[in-house]
VOBA-1610 file (N, C-alpha, C; in pm, whole numbers, padded with zeros to 5 digits, always signed):
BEGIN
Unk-02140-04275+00070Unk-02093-04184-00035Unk-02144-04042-00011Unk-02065-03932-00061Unk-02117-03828+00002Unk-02217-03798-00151Unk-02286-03645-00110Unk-02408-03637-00210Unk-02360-03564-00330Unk-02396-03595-00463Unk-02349-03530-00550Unk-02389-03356-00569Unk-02356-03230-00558Unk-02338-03148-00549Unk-02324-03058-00660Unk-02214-03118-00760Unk-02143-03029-00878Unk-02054-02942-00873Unk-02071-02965-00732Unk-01928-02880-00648Unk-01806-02912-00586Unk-01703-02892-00583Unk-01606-02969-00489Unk-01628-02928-00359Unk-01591-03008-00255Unk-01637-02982-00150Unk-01535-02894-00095Unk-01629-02816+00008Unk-01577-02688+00045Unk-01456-02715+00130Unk-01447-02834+00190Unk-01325-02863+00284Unk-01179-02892+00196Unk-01224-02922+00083Unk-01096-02914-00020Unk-01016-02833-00072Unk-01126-02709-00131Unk-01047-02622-00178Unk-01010-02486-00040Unk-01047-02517+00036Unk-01029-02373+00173Unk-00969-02398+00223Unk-00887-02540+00297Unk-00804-02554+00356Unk-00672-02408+00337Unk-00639-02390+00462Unk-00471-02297+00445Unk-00352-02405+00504Unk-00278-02379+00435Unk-00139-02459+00427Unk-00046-02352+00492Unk+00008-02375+00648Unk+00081-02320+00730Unk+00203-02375+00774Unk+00273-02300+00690Unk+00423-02335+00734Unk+00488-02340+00793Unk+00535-02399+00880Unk+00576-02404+01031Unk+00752-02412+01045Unk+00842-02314+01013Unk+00960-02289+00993Unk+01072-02294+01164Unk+01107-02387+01141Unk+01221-02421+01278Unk+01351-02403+01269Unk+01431-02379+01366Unk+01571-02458+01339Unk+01617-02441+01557Unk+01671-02548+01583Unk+01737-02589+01701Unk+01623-02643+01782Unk+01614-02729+01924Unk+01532-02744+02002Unk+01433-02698+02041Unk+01442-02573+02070Unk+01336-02511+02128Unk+01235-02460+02008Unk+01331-02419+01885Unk+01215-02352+01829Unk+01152-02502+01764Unk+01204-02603+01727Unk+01116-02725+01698Unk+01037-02784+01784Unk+01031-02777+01908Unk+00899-02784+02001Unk+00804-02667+02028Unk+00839-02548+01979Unk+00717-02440+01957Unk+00613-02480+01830Unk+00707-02550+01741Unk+00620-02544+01588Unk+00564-02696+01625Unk+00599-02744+01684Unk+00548-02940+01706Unk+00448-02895+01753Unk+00398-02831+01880Unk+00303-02783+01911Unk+00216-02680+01854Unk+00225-02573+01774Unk+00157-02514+01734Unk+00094-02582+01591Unk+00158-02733+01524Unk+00114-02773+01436Unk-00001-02890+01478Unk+00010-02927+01587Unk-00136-03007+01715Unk-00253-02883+01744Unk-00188-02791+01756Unk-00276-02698+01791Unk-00370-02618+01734Unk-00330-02602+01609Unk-00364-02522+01518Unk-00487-02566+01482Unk-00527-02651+01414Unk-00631-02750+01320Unk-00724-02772+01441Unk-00673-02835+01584Unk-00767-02805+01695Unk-00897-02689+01722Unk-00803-02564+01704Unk-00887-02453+01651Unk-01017-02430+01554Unk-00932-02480+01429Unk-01000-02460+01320Unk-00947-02540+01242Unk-01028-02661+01209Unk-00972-02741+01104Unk-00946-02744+01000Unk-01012-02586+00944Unk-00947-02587+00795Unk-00811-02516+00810Unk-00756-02506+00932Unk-00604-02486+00953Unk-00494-02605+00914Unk-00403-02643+00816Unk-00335-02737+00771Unk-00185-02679+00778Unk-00136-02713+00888Unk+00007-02667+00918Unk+00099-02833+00875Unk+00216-02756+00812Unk+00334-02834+00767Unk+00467-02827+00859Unk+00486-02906+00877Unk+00624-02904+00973Unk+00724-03026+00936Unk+00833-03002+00884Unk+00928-03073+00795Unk+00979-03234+00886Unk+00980-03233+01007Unk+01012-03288+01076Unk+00888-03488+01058Unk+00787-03398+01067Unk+00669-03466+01091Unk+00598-03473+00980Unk+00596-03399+00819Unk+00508-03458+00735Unk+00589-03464+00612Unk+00689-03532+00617Unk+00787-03531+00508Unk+00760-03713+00536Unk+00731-03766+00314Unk+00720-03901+00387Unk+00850-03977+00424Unk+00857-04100+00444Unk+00987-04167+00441Unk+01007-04220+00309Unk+01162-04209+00270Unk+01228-04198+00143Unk+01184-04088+00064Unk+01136-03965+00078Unk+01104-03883-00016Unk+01230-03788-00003Unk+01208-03715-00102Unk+01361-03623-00109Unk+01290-03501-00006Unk+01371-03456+00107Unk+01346-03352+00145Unk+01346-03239+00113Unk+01476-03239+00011Unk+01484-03081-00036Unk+01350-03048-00089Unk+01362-03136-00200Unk+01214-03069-00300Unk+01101-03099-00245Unk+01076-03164-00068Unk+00934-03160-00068Unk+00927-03015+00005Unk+01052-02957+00090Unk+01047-02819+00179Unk+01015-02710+00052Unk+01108-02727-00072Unk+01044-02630-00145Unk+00905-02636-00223Unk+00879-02742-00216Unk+00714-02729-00299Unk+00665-02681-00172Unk+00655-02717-00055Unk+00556-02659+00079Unk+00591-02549+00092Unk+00669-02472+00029Unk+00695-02315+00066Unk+00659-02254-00032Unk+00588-02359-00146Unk+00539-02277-00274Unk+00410-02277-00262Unk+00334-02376-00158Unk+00204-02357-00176Unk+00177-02284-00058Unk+00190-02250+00061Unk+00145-02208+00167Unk+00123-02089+00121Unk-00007-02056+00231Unk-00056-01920+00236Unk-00023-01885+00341Unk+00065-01934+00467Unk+00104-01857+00530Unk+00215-01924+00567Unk+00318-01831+00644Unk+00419-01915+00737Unk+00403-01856+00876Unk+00482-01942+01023Unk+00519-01871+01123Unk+00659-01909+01127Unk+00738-01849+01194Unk+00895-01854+01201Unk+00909-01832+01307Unk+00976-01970+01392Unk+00996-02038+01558Unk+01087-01947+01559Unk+01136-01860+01604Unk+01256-01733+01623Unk+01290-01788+01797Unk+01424-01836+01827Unk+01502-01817+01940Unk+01618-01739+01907Unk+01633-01706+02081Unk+01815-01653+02069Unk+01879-01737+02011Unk+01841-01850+02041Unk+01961-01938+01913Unk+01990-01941+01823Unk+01856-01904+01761Unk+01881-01925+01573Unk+01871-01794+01475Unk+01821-01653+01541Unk+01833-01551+01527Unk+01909-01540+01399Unk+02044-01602+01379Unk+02159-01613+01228Unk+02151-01673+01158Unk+02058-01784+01209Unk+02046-01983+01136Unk+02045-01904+00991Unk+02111-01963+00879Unk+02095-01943+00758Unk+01987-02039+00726Unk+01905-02151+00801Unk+01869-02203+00725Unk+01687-02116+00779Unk+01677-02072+00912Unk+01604-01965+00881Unk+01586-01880+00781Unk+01663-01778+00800Unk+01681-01693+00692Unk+01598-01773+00575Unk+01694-01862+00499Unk+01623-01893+00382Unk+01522-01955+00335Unk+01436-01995+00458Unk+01281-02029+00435Unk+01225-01910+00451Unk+01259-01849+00542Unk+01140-01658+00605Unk+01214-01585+00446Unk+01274-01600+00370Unk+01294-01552+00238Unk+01204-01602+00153Unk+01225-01728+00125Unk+01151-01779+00013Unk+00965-01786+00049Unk+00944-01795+00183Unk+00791-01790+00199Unk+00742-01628+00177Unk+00863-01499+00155Unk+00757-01389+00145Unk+00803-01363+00009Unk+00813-01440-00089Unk+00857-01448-00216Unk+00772-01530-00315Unk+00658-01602-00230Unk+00570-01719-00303Unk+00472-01681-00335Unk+00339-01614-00285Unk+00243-01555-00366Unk+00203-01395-00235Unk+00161-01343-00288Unk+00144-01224-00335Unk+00071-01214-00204Unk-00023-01273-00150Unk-00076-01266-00051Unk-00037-01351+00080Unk+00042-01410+00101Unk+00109-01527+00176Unk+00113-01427+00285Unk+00034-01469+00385Unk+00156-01358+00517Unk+00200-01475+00628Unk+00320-01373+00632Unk+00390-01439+00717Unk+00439-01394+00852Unk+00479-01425+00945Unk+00496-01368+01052Unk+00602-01471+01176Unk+00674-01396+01217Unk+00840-01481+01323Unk+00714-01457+01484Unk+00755-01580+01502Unk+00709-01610+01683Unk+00840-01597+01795Unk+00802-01516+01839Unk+00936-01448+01928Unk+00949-01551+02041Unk+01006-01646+02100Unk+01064-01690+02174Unk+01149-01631+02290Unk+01123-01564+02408Unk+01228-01533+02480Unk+01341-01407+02409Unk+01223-01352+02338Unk+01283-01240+02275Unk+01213-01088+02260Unk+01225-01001+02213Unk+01173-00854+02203Unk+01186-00846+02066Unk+01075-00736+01999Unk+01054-00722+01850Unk+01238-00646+01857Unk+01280-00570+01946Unk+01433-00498+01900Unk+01510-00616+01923Unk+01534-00702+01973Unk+01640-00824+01914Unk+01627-00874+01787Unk+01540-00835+01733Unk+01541-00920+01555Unk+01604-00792+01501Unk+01692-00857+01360Unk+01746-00767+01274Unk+01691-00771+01126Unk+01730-00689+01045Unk+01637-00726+00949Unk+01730-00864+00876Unk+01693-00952+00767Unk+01514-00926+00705Unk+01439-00983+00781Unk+01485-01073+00900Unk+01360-01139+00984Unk+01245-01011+01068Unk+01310-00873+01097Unk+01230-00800+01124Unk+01114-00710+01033Unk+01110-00736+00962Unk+01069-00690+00849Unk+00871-00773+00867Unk+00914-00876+00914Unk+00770-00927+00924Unk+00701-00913+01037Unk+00563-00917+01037Unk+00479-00886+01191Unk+00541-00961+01285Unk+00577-00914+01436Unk+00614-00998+01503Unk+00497-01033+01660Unk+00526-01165+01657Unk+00447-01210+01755Unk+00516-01275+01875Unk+00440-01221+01977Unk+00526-01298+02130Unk+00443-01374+02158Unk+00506-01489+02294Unk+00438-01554+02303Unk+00350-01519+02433Unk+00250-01416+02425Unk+00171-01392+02514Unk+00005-01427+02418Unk-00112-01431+02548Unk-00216-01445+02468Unk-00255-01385+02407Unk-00235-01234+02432Unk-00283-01146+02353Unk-00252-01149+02209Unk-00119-01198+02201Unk-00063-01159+02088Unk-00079-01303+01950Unk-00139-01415+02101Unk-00159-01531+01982Unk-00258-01496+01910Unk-00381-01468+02012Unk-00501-01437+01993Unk-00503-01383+01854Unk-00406-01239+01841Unk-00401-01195+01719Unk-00390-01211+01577Unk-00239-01317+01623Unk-00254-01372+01543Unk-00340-01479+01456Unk-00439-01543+01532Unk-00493-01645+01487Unk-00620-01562+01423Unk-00666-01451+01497Unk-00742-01392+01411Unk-00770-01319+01286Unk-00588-01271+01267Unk-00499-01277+01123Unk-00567-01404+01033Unk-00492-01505+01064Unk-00519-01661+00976Unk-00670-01659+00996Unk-00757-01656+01063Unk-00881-01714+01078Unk-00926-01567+00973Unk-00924-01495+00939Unk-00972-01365+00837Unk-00958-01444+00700Unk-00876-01516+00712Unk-00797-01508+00528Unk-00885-01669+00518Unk-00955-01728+00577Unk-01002-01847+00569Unk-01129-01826+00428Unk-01171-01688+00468Unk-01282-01680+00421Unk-01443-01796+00430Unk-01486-01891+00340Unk-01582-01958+00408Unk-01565-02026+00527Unk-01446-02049+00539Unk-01433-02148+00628Unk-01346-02107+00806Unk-01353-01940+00823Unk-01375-01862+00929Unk-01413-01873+01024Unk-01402-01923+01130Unk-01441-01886+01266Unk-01529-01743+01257Unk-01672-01747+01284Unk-01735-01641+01304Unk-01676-01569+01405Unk-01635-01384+01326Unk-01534-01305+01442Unk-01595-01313+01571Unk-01732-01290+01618Unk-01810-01305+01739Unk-01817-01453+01797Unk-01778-01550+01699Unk-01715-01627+01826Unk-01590-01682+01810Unk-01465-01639+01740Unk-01322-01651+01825Unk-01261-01667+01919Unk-01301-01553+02011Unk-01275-01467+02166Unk-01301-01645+02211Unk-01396-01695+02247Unk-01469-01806+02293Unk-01387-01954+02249Unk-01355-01921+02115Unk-01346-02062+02054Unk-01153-02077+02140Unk-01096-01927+02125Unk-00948-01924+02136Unk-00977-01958+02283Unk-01053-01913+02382Unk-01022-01938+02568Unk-01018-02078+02550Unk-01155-02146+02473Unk-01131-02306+02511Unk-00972-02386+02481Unk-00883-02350+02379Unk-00797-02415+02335Unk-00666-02361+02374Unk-00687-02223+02400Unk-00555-02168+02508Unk-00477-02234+02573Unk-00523-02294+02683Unk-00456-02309+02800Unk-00385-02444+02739Unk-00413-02534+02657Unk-00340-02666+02597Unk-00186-02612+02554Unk-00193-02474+02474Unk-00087-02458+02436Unk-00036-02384+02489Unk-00087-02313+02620Unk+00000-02236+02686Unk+00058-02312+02792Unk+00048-02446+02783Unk+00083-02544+02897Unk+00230-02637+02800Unk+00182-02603+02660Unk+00322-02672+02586Unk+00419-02553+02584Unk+00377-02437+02575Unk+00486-02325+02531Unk+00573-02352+02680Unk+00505-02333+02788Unk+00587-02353+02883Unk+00730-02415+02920Unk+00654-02557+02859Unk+00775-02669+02879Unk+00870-02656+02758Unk+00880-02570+02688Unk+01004-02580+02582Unk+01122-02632+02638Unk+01141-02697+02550Unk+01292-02728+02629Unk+01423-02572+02565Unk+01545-02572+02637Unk+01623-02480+02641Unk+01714-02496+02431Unk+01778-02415+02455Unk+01850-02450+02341Unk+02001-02426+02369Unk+02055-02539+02346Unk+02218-02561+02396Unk+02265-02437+02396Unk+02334-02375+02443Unk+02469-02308+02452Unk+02401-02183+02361Unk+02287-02142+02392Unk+02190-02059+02353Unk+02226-01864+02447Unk+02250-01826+02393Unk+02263-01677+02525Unk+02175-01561+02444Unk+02095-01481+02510Unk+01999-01429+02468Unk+02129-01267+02410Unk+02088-01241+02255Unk+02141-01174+02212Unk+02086-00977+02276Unk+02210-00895+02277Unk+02163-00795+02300Unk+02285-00663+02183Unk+02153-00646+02207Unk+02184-00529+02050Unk+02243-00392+02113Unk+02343-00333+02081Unk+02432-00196+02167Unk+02284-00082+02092Unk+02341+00032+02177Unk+02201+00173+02114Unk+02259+00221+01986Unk+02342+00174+01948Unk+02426+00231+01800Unk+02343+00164+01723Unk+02366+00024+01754Unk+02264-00091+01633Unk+02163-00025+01638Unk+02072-00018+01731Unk+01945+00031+01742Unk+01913+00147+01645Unk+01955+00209+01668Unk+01965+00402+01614Unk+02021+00426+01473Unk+02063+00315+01409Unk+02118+00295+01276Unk+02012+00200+01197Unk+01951+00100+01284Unk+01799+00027+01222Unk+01692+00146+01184Unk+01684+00242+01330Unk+01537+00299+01303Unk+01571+00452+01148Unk+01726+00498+01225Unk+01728+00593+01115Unk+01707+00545+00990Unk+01732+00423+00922Unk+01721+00367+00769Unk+01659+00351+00783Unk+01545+00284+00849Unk+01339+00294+00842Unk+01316+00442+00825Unk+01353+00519+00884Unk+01284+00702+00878Unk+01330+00694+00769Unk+01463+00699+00681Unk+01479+00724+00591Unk+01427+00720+00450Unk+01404+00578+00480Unk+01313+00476+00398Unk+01175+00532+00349Unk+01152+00557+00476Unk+00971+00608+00468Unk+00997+00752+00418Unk+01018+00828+00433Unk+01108+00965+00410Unk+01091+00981+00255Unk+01195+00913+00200Unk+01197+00908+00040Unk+01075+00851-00024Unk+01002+00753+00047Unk+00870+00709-00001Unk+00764+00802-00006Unk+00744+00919+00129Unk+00654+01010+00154Unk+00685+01200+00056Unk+00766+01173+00025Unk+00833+01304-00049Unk+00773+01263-00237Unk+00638+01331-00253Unk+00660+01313-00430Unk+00752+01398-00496Unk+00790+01311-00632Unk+00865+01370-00708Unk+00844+01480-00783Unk+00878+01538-00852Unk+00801+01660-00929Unk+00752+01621-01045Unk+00761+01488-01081Unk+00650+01442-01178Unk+00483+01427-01126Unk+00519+01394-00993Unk+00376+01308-00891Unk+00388+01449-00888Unk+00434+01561-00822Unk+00377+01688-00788Unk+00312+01817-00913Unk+00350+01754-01030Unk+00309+01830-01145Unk+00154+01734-01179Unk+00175+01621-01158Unk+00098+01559-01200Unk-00068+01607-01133Unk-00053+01596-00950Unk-00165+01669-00904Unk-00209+01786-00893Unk-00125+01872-00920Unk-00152+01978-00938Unk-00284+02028-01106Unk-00158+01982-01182Unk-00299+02000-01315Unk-00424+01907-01303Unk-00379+01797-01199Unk-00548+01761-01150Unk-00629+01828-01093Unk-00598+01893-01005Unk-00647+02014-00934Unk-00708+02109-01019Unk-00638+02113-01111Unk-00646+02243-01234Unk-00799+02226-01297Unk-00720+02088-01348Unk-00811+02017-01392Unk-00988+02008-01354Unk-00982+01947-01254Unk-01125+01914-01181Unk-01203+02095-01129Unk-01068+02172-01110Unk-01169+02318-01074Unk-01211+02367-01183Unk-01131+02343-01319Unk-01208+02413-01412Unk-01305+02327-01465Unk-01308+02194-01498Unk-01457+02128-01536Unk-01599+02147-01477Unk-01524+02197-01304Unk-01646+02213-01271Unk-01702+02354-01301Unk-01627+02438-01274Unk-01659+02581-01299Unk-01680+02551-01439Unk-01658+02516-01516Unk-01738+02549-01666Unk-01880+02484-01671Unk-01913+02375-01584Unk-02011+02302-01592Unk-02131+02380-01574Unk-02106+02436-01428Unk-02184+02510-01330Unk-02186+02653-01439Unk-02126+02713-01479Unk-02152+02843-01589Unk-02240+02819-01679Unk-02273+02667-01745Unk-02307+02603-01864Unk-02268+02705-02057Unk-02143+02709-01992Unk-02009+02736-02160Unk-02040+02689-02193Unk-02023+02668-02309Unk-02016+02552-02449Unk-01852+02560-02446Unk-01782+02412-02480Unk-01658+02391-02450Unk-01628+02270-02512Unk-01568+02265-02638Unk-01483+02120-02702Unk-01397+02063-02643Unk-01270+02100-02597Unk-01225+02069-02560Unk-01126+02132-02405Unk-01044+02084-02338Unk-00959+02126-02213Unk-00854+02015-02231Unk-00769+02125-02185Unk-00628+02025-02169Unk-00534+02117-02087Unk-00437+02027-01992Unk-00409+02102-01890Unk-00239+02101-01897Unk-00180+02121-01916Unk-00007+02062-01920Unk+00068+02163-01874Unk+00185+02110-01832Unk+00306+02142-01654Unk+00405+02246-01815Unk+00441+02305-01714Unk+00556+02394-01805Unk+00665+02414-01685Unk+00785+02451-01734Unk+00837+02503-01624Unk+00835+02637-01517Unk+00764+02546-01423Unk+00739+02652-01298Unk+00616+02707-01325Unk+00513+02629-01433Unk+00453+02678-01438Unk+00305+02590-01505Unk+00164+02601-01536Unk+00056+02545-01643Unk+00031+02599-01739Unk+00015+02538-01869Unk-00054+02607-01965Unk-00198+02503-02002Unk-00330+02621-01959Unk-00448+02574-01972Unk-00508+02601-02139Unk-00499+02512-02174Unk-00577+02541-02337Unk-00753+02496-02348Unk-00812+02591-02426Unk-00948+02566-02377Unk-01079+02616-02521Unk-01095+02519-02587Unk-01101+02528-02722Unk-01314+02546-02727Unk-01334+02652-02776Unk-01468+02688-02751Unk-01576+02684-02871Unk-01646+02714-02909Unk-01721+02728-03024Unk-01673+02867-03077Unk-01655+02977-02954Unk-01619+03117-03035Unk-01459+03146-03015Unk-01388+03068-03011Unk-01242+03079-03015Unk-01160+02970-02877Unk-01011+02989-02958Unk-00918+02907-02860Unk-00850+02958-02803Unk-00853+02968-02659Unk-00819+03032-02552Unk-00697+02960-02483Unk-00570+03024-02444Unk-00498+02993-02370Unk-00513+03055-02235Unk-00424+03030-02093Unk-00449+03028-01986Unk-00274+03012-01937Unk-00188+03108-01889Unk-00088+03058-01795Unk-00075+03064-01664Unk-00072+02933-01563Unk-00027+03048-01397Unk+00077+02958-01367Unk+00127+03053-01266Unk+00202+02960-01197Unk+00183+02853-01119Unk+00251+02773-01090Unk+00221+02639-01023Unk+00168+02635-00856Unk+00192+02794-00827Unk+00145+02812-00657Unk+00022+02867-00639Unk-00066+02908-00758Unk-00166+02912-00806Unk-00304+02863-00724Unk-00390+02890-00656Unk-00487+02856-00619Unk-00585+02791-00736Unk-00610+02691-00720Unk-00663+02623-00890Unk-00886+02685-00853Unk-00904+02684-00751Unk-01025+02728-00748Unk-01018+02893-00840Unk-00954+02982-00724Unk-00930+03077-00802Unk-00943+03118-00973Unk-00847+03056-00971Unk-00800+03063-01098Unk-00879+02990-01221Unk-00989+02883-01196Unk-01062+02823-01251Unk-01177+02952-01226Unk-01234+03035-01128Unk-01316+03126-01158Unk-01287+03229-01198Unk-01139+03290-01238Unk-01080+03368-01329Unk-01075+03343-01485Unk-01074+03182-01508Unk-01024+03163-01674Unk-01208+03187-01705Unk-01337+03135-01591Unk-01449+03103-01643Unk-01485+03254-01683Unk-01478+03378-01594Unk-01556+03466-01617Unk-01486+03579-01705Unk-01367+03524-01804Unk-01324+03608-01945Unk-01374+03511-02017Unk-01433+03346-02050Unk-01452+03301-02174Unk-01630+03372-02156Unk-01633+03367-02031Unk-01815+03408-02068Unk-01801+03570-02076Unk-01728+03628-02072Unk-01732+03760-02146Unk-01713+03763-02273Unk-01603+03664-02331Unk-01629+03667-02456Unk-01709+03595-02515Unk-01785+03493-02405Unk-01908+03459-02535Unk-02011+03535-02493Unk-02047+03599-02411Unk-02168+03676-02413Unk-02151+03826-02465Unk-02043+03902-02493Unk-01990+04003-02609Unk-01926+03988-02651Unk-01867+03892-02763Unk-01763+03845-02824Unk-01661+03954-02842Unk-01626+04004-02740Unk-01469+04052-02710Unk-01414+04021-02596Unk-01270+04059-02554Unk-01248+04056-02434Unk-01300+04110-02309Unk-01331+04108-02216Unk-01321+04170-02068Unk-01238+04322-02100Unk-01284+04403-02034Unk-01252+04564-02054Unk-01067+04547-01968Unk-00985+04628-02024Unk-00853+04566-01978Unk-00838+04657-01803Unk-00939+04696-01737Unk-00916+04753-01633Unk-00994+04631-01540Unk-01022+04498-01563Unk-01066+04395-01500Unk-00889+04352-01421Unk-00942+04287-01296Unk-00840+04241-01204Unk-00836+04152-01246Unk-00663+04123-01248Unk-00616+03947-01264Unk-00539+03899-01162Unk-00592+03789-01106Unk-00498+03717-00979Unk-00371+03726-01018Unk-00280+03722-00914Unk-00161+03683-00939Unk-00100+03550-00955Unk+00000+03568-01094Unk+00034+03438-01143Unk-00029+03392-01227Unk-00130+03480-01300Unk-00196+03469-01446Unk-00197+03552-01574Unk-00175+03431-01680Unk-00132+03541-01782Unk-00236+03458-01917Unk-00256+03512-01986Unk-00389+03483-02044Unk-00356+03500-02228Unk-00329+03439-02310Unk-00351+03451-02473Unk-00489+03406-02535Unk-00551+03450-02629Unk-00678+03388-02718Unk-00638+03446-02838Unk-00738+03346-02922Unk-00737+03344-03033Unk-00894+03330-03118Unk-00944+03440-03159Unk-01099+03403-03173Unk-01105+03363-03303Unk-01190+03241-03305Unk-01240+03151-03388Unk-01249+03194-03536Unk-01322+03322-03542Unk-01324+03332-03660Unk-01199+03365-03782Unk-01281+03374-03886Unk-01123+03347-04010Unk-01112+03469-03989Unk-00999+03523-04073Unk-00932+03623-04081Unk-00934+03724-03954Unk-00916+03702-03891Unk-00871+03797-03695Unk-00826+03727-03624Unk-00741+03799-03617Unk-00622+03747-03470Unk-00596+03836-03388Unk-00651+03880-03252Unk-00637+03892-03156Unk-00578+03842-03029Unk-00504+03875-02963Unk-00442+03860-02864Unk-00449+03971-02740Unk-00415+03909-02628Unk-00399+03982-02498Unk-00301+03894-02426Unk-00246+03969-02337Unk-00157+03900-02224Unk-00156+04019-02057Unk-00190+03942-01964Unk-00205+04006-01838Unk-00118+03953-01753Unk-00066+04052-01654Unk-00050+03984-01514Unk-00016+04099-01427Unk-00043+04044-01326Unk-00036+04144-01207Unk+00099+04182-01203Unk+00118+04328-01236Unk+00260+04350-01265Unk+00289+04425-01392Unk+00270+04359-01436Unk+00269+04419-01646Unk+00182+04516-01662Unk+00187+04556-01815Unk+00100+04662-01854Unk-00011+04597-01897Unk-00108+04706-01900Unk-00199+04636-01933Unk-00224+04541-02038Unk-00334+04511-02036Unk-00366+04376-02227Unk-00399+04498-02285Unk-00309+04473-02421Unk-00355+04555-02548Unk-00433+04428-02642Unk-00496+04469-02727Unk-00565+04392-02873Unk-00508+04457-02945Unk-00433+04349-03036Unk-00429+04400-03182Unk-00500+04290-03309Unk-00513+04367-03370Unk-00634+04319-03493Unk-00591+04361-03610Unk-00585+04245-03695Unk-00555+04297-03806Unk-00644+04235-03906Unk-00651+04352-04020Unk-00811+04290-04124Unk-00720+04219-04239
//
């Protein structure tokens, strides 16, 4: 009996469930073998292959779809043959549709990553060279977590078990009436432009994302510049206008507005809004109106106390700030 613990044992819950996706001859003797092979490696490797662990009399359909609901990973036997197989297709669908972390990845057979089309290209692709098994297994052997091949010894563990399966990949047998597909430079050049494109519209923010960092910018230069001054300051608030910010900035000796434009250097302009509130709190008036204002700043306040309302407005360009006051 084994020893009581309080734990389930670690070989239970770590196992990975690897899906081993075929269709025609050849690619069902890549996955026959890579499902001998695998667990050889690393035994908490648990590869499924429909052929071989489906029981007798069980319904196949629903045991292929529960095994495509639990795996954490798949590989996909990819020949020139089956390149169209719908019934490909709809396992390499439903396995990157099952959880969130599942990866999956097509084993190229007598093929080049540019002979796949999408959606089978869409996933990492692997040839069958060592380098590239290697890789892969060091993919799966990562996601094992306790039950990992220490990375420093992989390199070691993969030479010993290599050559077994590079002695089955060999002997594949052919696949009937199989002809290795070739893609014209039109196909080609119409795949990669909708990837540029793709990425293109992904890498371009919108002018919500571009309003948005910007008053962060705003944001973070003036907290700090007020910090480093040590103002007294209730509140800040930063908001997008068109083509433009309005900085509001609420003090013990009055509420100060702030406008620039959006091309605005936010350092700048955060040591422009700091050194008129500390003029007006260290002489509770404005800055003398022959003070320089960056360009793209325009400035309203309102001082705290009751009965006075004062105002100014600047910008490089305009006339000067007048005050008016009324008792």
């Amino acid at each position: 009996m084994l020893p009581t613990t309080g734990q389930a044992p670690c070989a239970i819950i770590a196992l990975m469930e690897i899906f081993l996706s075929w269709s025609g001859r050849r690619s069902k003797a890549a996955a026959e073998a890579l499902r001998i092979w695998l667990p050889k490696v690393n035994p908490a490797f648990k590869p499924w292959l429909s052929t071989a662990d489906i029981d007798k009399g069980a319904r196949w359909a629903s045991d292929v779809a529960e095994r495509l609901e639990t795996a954490r990973a798949g590989i996909i036997c990819i020949t020139p043959g089956n390149l169209h197989a719908d019934w490909i297709l709809w396992e390499a669908g439903a396995l990157s549709k099952t959880i969130k972390n599942t990866y999956v990845c097509t084993l190229l057979i007598e093929l080049d990553p540019a002979d796949v089309k999408p959606p089978l290209s869409q996933f990492q692709a692997t040839k069958m060279t060592k380098e590239d098994i290697l890789a892969l297994l060091s993919t799966l052997n990562g996601k094992l977590e306790d039950r990992a091949i220490p990375v420093a010894n992989l390199p070691e563990t993969f030479e010993l078990w290599w050559p077994k399966l590079e002695a089955e990949l060999k002997k594949l047998p052919p696949d009937e009436g199989a002809a290795q597909p070739q893609r014209s430079d039109r196909d080609l050049i119409e795949e990669i432009l909708a990837l540029v494109r793709s990425q293109t519209r992904r890498s371009i923010p919108s002018k919500q994302q571009r309003e948005a960092l910007t008053a962060r910018k705003i944001s973070e230069a003036l907290e700090k510049a007020l910090f480093s001054s040590n103002l007294d300051m209730n509140t800040l608030s930063v908001n997008p206008e068109e083509g433009s910010f309005s900085v509001a900035v609420d003090t013990p000796f009055g509420y100060y507005r702030f406008m620039c434009l959006d091309s605005v250097d936010a350092e700048d302009f955060a040591d422009y809004v700091v050194s008129n509130l500390k003029a007006r709190q260290d002489e509770g008036r404005l800055a003398s109106s022959g003070r320089k204002v960056p360009n793209g700043i325009r400035e309203e306040s309102k001082p705290a106390l009751e009965g006075c309302d004062s105002g100014s407005a600047s910008k490089a360009g305009f006339q000067d700030p007048k005050v008016r006051k009324e008792e």
